[in-house]
N, C-alpha and C positions, 0 to 999 in steps of 0.2 A: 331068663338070661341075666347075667350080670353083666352092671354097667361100670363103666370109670368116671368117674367122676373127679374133676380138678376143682381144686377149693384153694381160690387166691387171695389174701389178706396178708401183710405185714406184719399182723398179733396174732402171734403164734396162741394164744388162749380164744382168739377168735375164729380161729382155722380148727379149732380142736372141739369148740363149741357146734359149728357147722358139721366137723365128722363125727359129733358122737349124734347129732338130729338125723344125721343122714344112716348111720348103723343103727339107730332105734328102729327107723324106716325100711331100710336095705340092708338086712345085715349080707347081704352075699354080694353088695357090692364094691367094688375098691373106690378106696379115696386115695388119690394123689393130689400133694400142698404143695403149693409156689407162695414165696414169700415176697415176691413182686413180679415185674411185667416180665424180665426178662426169663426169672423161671418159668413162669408161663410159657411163654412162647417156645421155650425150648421143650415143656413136656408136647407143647399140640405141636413142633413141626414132627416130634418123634412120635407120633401117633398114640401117647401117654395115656388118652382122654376121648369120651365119647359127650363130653358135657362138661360147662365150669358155672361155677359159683365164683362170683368174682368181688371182691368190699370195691367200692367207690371210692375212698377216699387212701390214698399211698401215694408215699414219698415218688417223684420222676412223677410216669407218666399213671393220669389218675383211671378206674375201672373203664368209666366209657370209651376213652383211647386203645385200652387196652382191648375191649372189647371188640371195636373195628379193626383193630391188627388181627385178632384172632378169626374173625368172619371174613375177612379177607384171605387169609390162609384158608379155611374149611369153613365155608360158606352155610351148610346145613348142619350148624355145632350148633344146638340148644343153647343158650346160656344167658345167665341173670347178673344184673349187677345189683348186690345191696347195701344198701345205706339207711341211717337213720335220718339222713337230708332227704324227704320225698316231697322238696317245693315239687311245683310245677316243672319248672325248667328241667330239673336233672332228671323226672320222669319218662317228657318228653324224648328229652337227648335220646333215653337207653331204648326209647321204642324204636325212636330214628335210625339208629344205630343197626337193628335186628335183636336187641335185649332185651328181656325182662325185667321188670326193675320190681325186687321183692327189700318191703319197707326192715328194716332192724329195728326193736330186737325181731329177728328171724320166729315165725310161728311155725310150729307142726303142720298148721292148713294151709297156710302157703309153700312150705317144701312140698308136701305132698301135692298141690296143683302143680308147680314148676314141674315135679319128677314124672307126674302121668302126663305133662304135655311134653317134656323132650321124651319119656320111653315112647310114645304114640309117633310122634315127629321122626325118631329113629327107625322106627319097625318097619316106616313107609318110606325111607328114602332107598336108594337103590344100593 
């Protein structure tokens, strides 16, 4: 099955960097790009996404906020926030939150963990 996948970052070379890891990996799945929260939110109220990739750090409201507005909307949405800031603190936040927090630069071994735990996480919700 093909998934959607939303990939939220402001640098547009950063969003393209994420869709070409996720097409080496998935090429039968879509990527849809939000360029900040508010795209976001309007691809997940429109059922755009079945999972997001989201950077941490943007202009307004920063990933982990965003994060919470999206799991509050669809509560059982997979999603990661990453950054190349993986003090402690921002870690924690994104676990508090219900996110994964995958360090930048983004590796193969880490997309592919995030991807086998939200396609697993999806297969089994109802």
């Amino acid at each position: 099955m093909g998934y959607r996948v939303l990939v939220v970052d402001d640098s547009k070379l950063a969003r393209m960097a994420v869709a070409k890891a996720l097409s080496a990996l998935h090429p039968d799945w879509t990527r849809v790009e939000a360029a900040n929260a508010d795209e976001a939110l309007a691809h997940a109220k429109a059922g755009a996404c079945d999972m997001a990739i989201i950077d941490y750090n943007m202009p307004g409201r920063d990933g982990l906020q965003l994060a919470a507005e999206m799991l509050a909307l669809l509560p059982a949405m997979p999603l990661a926030v990453i950054s190349a800031n993986h003090q402690v603190e921002v870690v924690t936040r994104a676990r508090e939150v219900g996110a994964t927090f995958l360090q930048k630069p983004l590796t193969a071994k880490a997309l592919v963990d995030f991807a086998t735990d939200a396609t697993n996480r999806l297969s089994k919700s109802p």
